[in-house]
DRENLUMLUM-969095 format. One line per 2 residues: number of its first residue (from 1); their letters; for each residue x, y, z of C-alpha. Coordinates in steps of 0.2 Angstrom, whole numbers, plus 2048, in hexadecimal, padded with zeros to 3 digits. Example, Ala and Ser with C-alpha at 12.3 -4.5 7.8 and 13.67 -1.06 7.14 Angstrom:
<recs>
1	as	83E,7EA,827  844,7FB,824
</recs>
This chain:
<recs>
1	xx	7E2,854,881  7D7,845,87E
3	xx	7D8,849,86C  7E8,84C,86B
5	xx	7EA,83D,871  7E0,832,866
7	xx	7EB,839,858  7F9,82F,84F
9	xx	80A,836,850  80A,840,840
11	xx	81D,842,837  824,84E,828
13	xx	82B,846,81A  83C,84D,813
15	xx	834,851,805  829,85B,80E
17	xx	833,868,816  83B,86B,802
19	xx	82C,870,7FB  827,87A,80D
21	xx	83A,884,807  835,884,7F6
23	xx	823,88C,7FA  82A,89A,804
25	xx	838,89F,7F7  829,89D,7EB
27	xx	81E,8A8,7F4  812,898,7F2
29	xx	80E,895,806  7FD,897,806
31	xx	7FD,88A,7F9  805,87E,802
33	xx	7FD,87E,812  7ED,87E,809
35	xx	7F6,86B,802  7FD,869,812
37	xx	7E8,868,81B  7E1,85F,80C
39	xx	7F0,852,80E  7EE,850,821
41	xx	7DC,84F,820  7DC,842,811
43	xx	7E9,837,820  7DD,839,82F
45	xx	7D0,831,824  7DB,822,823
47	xx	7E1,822,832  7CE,824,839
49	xx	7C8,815,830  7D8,80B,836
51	xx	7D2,80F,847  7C0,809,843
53	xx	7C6,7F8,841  7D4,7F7,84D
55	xx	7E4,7F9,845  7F4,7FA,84C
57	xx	7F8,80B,844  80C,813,849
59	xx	809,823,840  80A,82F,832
61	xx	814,836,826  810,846,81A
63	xx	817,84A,80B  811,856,7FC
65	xx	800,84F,7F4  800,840,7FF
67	xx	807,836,811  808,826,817
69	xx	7FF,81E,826  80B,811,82E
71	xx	803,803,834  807,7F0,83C
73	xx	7FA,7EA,830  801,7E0,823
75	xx	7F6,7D4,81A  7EE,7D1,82C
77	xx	7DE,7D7,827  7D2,7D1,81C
79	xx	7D3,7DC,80C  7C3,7E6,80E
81	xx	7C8,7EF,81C  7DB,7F3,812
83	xx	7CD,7FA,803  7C3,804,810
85	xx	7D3,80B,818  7DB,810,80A
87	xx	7CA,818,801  7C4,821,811
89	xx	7D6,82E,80B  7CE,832,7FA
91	xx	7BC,832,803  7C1,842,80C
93	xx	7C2,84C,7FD  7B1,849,7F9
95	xx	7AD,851,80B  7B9,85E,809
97	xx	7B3,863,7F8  7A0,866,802
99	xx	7A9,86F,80F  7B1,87C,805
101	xx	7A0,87F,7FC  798,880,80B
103	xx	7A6,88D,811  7A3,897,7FE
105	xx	792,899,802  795,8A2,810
107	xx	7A2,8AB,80E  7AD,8A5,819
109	xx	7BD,8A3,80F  7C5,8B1,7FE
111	xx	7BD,8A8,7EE  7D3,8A7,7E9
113	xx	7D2,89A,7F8  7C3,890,7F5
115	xx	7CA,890,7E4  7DA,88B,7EA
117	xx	7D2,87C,7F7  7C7,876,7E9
119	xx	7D7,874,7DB  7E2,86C,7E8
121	xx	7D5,863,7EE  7D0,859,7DE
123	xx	7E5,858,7DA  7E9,84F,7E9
125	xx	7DA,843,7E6  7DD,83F,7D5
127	xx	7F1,83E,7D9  7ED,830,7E8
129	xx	7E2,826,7DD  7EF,824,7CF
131	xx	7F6,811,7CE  805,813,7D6
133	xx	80D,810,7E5  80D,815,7F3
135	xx	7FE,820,7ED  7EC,81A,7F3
137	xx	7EC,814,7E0  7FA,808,7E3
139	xx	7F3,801,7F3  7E2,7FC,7EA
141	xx	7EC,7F4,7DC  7F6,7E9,7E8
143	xx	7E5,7E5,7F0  7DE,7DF,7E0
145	xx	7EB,7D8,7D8  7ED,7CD,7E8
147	xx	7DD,7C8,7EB  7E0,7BE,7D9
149	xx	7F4,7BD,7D8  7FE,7B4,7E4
151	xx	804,7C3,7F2  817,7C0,7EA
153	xx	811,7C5,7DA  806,7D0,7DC
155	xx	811,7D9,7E6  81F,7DA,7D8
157	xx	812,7E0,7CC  80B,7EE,7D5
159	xx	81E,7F3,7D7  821,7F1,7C5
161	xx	813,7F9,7BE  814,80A,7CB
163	xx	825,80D,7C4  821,80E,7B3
165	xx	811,816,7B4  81B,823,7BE
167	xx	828,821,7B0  81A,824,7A1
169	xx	811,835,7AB  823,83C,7AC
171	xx	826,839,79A  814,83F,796
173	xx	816,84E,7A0  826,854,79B
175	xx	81D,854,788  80F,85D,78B
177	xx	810,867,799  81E,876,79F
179	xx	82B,873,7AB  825,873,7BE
181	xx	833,86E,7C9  828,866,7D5
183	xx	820,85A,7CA  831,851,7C8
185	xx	836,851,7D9  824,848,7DD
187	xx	82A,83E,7CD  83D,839,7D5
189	xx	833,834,7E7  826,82A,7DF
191	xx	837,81F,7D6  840,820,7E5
193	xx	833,819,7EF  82D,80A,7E4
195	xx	842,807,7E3  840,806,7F7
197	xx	831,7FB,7F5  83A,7EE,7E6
199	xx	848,7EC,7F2  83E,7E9,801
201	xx	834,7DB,7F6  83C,7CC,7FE
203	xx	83A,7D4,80F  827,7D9,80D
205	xx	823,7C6,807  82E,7BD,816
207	xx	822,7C9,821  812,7C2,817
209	xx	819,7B1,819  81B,7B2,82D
211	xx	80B,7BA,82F  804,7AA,827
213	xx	80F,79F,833  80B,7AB,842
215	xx	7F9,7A8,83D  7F6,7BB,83E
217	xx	7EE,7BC,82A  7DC,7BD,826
219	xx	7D7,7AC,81E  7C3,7AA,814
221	xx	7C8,79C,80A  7D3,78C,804
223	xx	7DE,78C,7F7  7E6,77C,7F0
225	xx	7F6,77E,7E5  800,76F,7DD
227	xx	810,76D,7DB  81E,763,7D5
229	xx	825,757,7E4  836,75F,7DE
231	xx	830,772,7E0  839,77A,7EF
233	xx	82D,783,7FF  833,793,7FA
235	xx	82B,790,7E8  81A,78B,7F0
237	xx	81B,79A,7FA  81D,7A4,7EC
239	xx	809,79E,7E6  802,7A3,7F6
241	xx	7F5,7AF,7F5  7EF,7B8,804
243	xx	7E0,7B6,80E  7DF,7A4,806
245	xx	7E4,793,810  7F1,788,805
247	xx	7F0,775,803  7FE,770,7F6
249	xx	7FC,761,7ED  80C,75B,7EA
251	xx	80F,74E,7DA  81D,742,7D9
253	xx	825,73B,7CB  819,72C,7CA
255	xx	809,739,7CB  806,733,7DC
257	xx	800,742,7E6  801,748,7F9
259	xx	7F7,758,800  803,760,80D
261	xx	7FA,770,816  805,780,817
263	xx	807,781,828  813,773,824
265	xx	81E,77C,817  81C,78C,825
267	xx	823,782,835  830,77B,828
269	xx	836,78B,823  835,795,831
271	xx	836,788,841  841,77C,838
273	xx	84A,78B,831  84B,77D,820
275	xx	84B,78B,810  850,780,802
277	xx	844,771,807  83E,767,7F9
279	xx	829,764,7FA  82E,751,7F9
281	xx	836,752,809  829,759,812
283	xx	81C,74E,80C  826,740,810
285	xx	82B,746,823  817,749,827
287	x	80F,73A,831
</recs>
Protein backbone atom coordinates (compact mmCIF):
# COMPACT_ATOMS: atom_id res chain seq x y z
CA UNK A 1 0.00 0.00 0.00
CA UNK A 2 2.82 2.33 0.63
CA UNK A 3 3.79 2.00 -2.81
CA UNK A 4 0.89 2.37 -4.25
CA UNK A 5 0.81 5.33 -2.49
CA UNK A 6 3.97 7.05 -3.50
CA UNK A 7 2.78 6.64 -7.15
CA UNK A 8 1.31 9.43 -9.26
CA UNK A 9 -2.23 9.08 -10.62
CA UNK A 10 -1.50 7.57 -13.83
CA UNK A 11 -4.35 8.38 -16.91
CA UNK A 12 -4.95 6.77 -20.51
CA UNK A 13 -4.75 9.09 -23.40
CA UNK A 14 -7.66 8.75 -26.01
CA UNK A 15 -5.30 8.00 -28.30
CA UNK A 16 -4.48 5.15 -26.23
CA UNK A 17 -7.56 3.08 -26.00
CA UNK A 18 -7.61 3.38 -30.34
CA UNK A 19 -4.62 1.63 -30.71
CA UNK A 20 -5.54 -0.74 -27.64
CA UNK A 21 -8.91 -1.43 -30.21
CA UNK A 22 -6.84 -1.41 -33.09
CA UNK A 23 -4.28 -4.05 -31.41
CA UNK A 24 -6.91 -6.60 -30.69
CA UNK A 25 -8.57 -6.46 -34.23
CA UNK A 26 -4.91 -6.69 -35.34
CA UNK A 27 -4.05 -9.66 -33.42
CA UNK A 28 -1.14 -7.12 -32.22
CA UNK A 29 -1.75 -7.30 -28.27
CA UNK A 30 1.27 -8.64 -27.15
CA UNK A 31 2.79 -5.86 -29.04
CA UNK A 32 1.29 -3.28 -27.37
CA UNK A 33 1.51 -4.16 -23.93
CA UNK A 34 5.02 -4.80 -24.51
CA UNK A 35 4.76 -0.63 -25.70
CA UNK A 36 2.47 -0.11 -23.17
CA UNK A 37 5.54 -1.32 -20.05
CA UNK A 38 8.47 0.40 -21.95
CA UNK A 39 6.06 3.59 -22.02
CA UNK A 40 5.17 3.46 -18.30
CA UNK A 41 8.52 2.75 -17.34
CA UNK A 42 10.31 5.53 -19.57
CA UNK A 43 7.42 7.97 -17.29
CA UNK A 44 8.21 6.58 -13.83
CA UNK A 45 11.82 7.64 -14.67
CA UNK A 46 10.49 11.20 -14.86
CA UNK A 47 8.28 11.09 -12.52
CA UNK A 48 11.08 9.51 -10.18
CA UNK A 49 13.63 12.21 -10.63
CA UNK A 50 10.87 15.01 -10.32
CA UNK A 51 10.39 13.43 -6.82
CA UNK A 52 14.26 13.65 -6.26
CA UNK A 53 13.96 17.32 -6.40
CA UNK A 54 10.59 18.05 -4.93
CA UNK A 55 8.41 18.82 -7.60
CA UNK A 56 4.76 19.31 -7.46
CA UNK A 57 3.94 16.51 -9.75
CA UNK A 58 -0.44 16.10 -10.49
CA UNK A 59 0.04 13.00 -12.60
CA UNK A 60 0.47 11.02 -15.85
CA UNK A 61 -0.75 10.50 -18.93
CA UNK A 62 0.14 7.56 -21.43
CA UNK A 63 -0.27 7.53 -24.91
CA UNK A 64 1.45 5.07 -27.70
CA UNK A 65 5.31 5.65 -27.91
CA UNK A 66 5.14 8.27 -25.18
CA UNK A 67 3.15 10.23 -21.86
CA UNK A 68 3.14 13.29 -20.19
CA UNK A 69 4.14 13.97 -16.51
CA UNK A 70 2.00 16.92 -15.41
CA UNK A 71 3.53 19.07 -13.30
CA UNK A 72 3.19 22.75 -11.25
CA UNK A 73 6.63 23.27 -12.42
CA UNK A 74 6.78 25.88 -14.93
CA UNK A 75 10.12 27.73 -15.31
CA UNK A 76 10.09 27.41 -11.28
CA UNK A 77 13.18 25.45 -11.39
CA UNK A 78 16.52 26.11 -12.45
CA UNK A 79 16.88 24.56 -15.78
CA UNK A 80 19.32 21.59 -14.80
CA UNK A 81 16.95 19.92 -12.84
CA UNK A 82 14.09 20.51 -16.23
CA UNK A 83 17.28 18.67 -18.25
CA UNK A 84 17.65 15.81 -15.65
CA UNK A 85 13.91 15.34 -15.57
CA UNK A 86 13.29 15.12 -18.86
CA UNK A 87 16.68 12.69 -19.58
CA UNK A 88 16.07 10.47 -16.71
CA UNK A 89 12.62 9.12 -19.45
CA UNK A 90 15.23 8.20 -22.22
CA UNK A 91 17.80 6.95 -19.40
CA UNK A 92 15.44 3.92 -18.64
CA UNK A 93 15.93 2.57 -22.02
CA UNK A 94 19.51 2.15 -21.40
CA UNK A 95 18.53 -0.04 -18.12
CA UNK A 96 15.89 -1.82 -19.87
CA UNK A 97 17.95 -2.63 -22.77
CA UNK A 98 20.45 -4.58 -19.87
CA UNK A 99 17.50 -5.97 -18.31
CA UNK A 100 16.24 -7.75 -21.21
CA UNK A 101 19.85 -9.19 -21.86
CA UNK A 102 20.10 -10.23 -18.66
CA UNK A 103 16.59 -11.97 -18.97
CA UNK A 104 17.98 -13.62 -22.55
CA UNK A 105 20.66 -15.17 -20.74
CA UNK A 106 18.69 -16.95 -18.76
CA UNK A 107 15.94 -17.88 -20.43
CA UNK A 108 13.55 -16.18 -18.94
CA UNK A 109 11.50 -14.81 -21.66
CA UNK A 110 10.58 -16.65 -25.94
CA UNK A 111 13.71 -15.01 -28.09
CA UNK A 112 10.18 -13.51 -30.35
CA UNK A 113 9.73 -11.38 -26.97
CA UNK A 114 13.23 -10.24 -26.14
CA UNK A 115 13.35 -9.46 -29.78
CA UNK A 116 10.19 -7.78 -29.56
CA UNK A 117 11.27 -5.54 -26.07
CA UNK A 118 14.49 -4.86 -27.57
CA UNK A 119 12.92 -3.33 -31.25
CA UNK A 120 10.28 -1.37 -29.16
CA UNK A 121 12.55 -0.47 -26.85
CA UNK A 122 15.21 1.43 -29.16
CA UNK A 123 11.70 2.93 -31.24
CA UNK A 124 10.27 4.48 -28.34
CA UNK A 125 13.84 6.08 -27.32
CA UNK A 126 14.69 7.40 -30.58
CA UNK A 127 10.86 8.53 -31.22
CA UNK A 128 11.19 10.74 -27.47
CA UNK A 129 14.35 12.15 -28.35
CA UNK A 130 13.11 13.68 -31.76
CA UNK A 131 12.93 17.71 -31.65
CA UNK A 132 9.45 17.88 -31.28
CA UNK A 133 7.02 18.76 -28.88
CA UNK A 134 5.75 17.43 -26.55
CA UNK A 135 8.48 14.53 -27.08
CA UNK A 136 11.58 14.65 -24.55
CA UNK A 137 13.17 16.08 -27.82
CA UNK A 138 11.05 19.15 -27.77
CA UNK A 139 11.34 19.81 -24.10
CA UNK A 140 15.30 20.00 -24.42
CA UNK A 141 15.01 22.24 -27.40
CA UNK A 142 12.84 24.81 -25.34
CA UNK A 143 15.34 24.46 -22.54
CA UNK A 144 18.13 25.35 -24.79
CA UNK A 145 16.77 27.69 -26.86
CA UNK A 146 15.59 29.56 -23.58
CA UNK A 147 18.60 29.53 -21.74
CA UNK A 148 19.80 31.92 -24.92
CA UNK A 149 16.48 33.34 -26.42
CA UNK A 150 14.08 35.28 -24.44
CA UNK A 151 11.25 32.67 -22.96
CA UNK A 152 8.65 34.42 -25.48
CA UNK A 153 10.74 33.48 -28.29
CA UNK A 154 11.95 30.72 -27.53
CA UNK A 155 8.85 29.45 -26.85
CA UNK A 156 7.36 30.30 -30.49
CA UNK A 157 10.20 28.59 -32.09
CA UNK A 158 10.07 25.35 -30.40
CA UNK A 159 6.46 25.53 -31.46
CA UNK A 160 7.25 26.39 -35.00
CA UNK A 161 10.00 24.29 -35.67
CA UNK A 162 8.01 20.77 -33.89
CA UNK A 163 5.40 21.33 -36.60
CA UNK A 164 7.35 21.32 -39.40
CA UNK A 165 9.71 18.80 -38.49
CA UNK A 166 6.57 16.68 -37.86
CA UNK A 167 5.39 17.99 -41.15
CA UNK A 168 8.84 16.98 -43.10
CA UNK A 169 9.01 13.09 -41.29
CA UNK A 170 5.41 12.63 -42.67
CA UNK A 171 6.37 13.87 -46.07
CA UNK A 172 9.65 11.71 -45.92
CA UNK A 173 7.85 8.71 -44.79
CA UNK A 174 4.97 8.75 -47.06
CA UNK A 175 7.99 8.67 -49.96
CA UNK A 176 9.84 6.01 -48.68
CA UNK A 177 8.13 3.79 -46.69
CA UNK A 178 4.52 1.68 -47.10
CA UNK A 179 1.44 2.77 -45.58
CA UNK A 180 1.22 2.07 -41.70
CA UNK A 181 -2.02 3.57 -40.40
CA UNK A 182 -0.54 4.12 -37.13
CA UNK A 183 2.30 6.18 -38.18
CA UNK A 184 -0.16 8.98 -39.17
CA UNK A 185 -2.40 8.89 -36.55
CA UNK A 186 1.01 9.58 -34.25
CA UNK A 187 1.50 12.18 -37.19
CA UNK A 188 -2.18 13.96 -36.65
CA UNK A 189 -1.55 13.98 -32.44
CA UNK A 190 1.83 15.35 -32.74
CA UNK A 191 0.06 18.46 -35.18
CA UNK A 192 -2.86 18.56 -32.96
CA UNK A 193 -0.91 18.87 -30.02
CA UNK A 194 1.78 21.72 -31.02
CA UNK A 195 -1.87 23.52 -32.45
CA UNK A 196 -3.05 23.12 -28.74
CA UNK A 197 0.38 24.49 -27.55
CA UNK A 198 0.38 27.74 -30.38
CA UNK A 199 -2.91 28.73 -29.03
CA UNK A 200 -2.02 28.36 -25.42
CA UNK A 201 1.22 30.59 -26.30
CA UNK A 202 -0.19 33.76 -24.76
CA UNK A 203 -1.39 31.80 -21.75
CA UNK A 204 1.94 29.81 -21.06
CA UNK A 205 3.93 33.30 -21.21
CA UNK A 206 1.39 35.36 -18.85
CA UNK A 207 2.09 32.18 -16.38
CA UNK A 208 6.05 32.82 -16.94
CA UNK A 209 5.52 36.47 -16.39
CA UNK A 210 3.54 36.00 -12.76
CA UNK A 211 5.84 33.46 -11.87
CA UNK A 212 8.46 36.34 -12.12
CA UNK A 213 6.14 38.70 -10.29
CA UNK A 214 5.22 35.96 -7.67
CA UNK A 215 8.87 35.56 -7.27
CA UNK A 216 8.41 31.75 -7.69
CA UNK A 217 11.28 31.55 -10.88
CA UNK A 218 14.89 30.30 -10.40
CA UNK A 219 17.15 33.57 -10.93
CA UNK A 220 21.50 33.00 -11.39
CA UNK A 221 22.15 36.00 -12.99
CA UNK A 222 21.23 39.82 -14.22
CA UNK A 223 20.20 40.87 -17.19
CA UNK A 224 20.18 44.44 -18.44
CA UNK A 225 17.87 45.10 -21.57
CA UNK A 226 17.45 48.80 -23.19
CA UNK A 227 14.73 50.07 -24.51
CA UNK A 228 13.22 53.02 -26.10
CA UNK A 229 11.47 55.37 -23.29
CA UNK A 230 8.36 54.96 -26.01
CA UNK A 231 8.54 50.87 -25.97
CA UNK A 232 5.33 49.51 -24.10
CA UNK A 233 5.86 46.89 -20.78
CA UNK A 234 4.40 44.19 -22.61
CA UNK A 235 7.32 44.72 -25.28
CA UNK A 236 9.98 44.60 -22.53
CA UNK A 237 8.40 41.63 -21.45
CA UNK A 238 8.70 39.97 -24.54
CA UNK A 239 12.95 40.26 -24.05
CA UNK A 240 12.85 38.43 -20.70
CA UNK A 241 14.62 35.43 -20.49
CA UNK A 242 14.16 33.10 -17.87
CA UNK A 243 16.32 32.49 -14.86
CA UNK A 244 17.85 35.88 -15.45
CA UNK A 245 16.92 39.20 -13.29
CA UNK A 246 15.97 42.36 -15.79
CA UNK A 247 17.28 45.95 -15.41
CA UNK A 248 15.98 47.90 -18.54
CA UNK A 249 17.71 50.94 -19.42
CA UNK A 250 15.18 53.12 -20.79
CA UNK A 251 16.57 56.04 -23.28
CA UNK A 252 14.59 59.06 -24.00
CA UNK A 253 14.63 61.22 -26.78
CA UNK A 254 17.43 63.38 -25.65
CA UNK A 255 19.63 60.06 -24.97
CA UNK A 256 19.24 60.45 -21.29
CA UNK A 257 18.90 57.07 -19.81
CA UNK A 258 16.93 55.69 -16.62
CA UNK A 259 17.56 51.99 -15.18
CA UNK A 260 14.01 50.78 -13.95
CA UNK A 261 14.19 47.13 -12.26
CA UNK A 262 11.45 44.55 -13.40
CA UNK A 263 9.68 44.29 -10.58
CA UNK A 264 8.47 47.59 -11.59
CA UNK A 265 7.15 46.75 -14.89
CA UNK A 266 5.77 43.38 -12.96
CA UNK A 267 3.68 45.50 -10.14
CA UNK A 268 2.67 47.78 -13.08
CA UNK A 269 1.21 45.22 -15.04
CA UNK A 270 -0.19 42.88 -12.76
CA UNK A 271 -0.86 45.04 -9.37
CA UNK A 272 -1.60 48.17 -11.13
CA UNK A 273 -3.39 46.06 -13.79
CA UNK A 274 -1.65 49.10 -16.34
CA UNK A 275 -1.21 46.71 -19.82
CA UNK A 276 -0.42 49.31 -22.35
CA UNK A 277 2.01 51.45 -20.14
CA UNK A 278 4.60 53.28 -21.92
CA UNK A 279 8.43 52.58 -20.13
CA UNK A 280 8.47 56.53 -19.95
CA UNK A 281 5.75 56.62 -17.57
CA UNK A 282 7.00 54.20 -15.22
CA UNK A 283 10.39 55.74 -15.11
CA UNK A 284 8.90 58.85 -14.40
CA UNK A 285 6.34 57.59 -11.57
CA UNK A 286 9.53 55.91 -9.50
CA UNK A 287 10.99 57.99 -6.66
Amino acid sequence: MTVLKSLPPIHIHPIMILFILISIITGTFVQLLIIFTIVLLHEMGHYSMARFFKWRIKGIVLWIFGGVMETDEHTTKPSYEEVLVTLAGPFQHVLIYFLTLLAASFDLFPHSINESILYYNGVILLFNLLPIWPLDGGKLLLILLSIHWPYKRAHQLTVMFSTLAVVMLIIGYTLMAPFTLGVYVIAVFLLIENHVERKRHSYIFLRFLLNRYENNGHIRGVSAIEVPSHSLVTDVFALFKREKRHQIYIVFPDQTRKMVDETECLRSYFYDKRHDRQMADIAFHLP
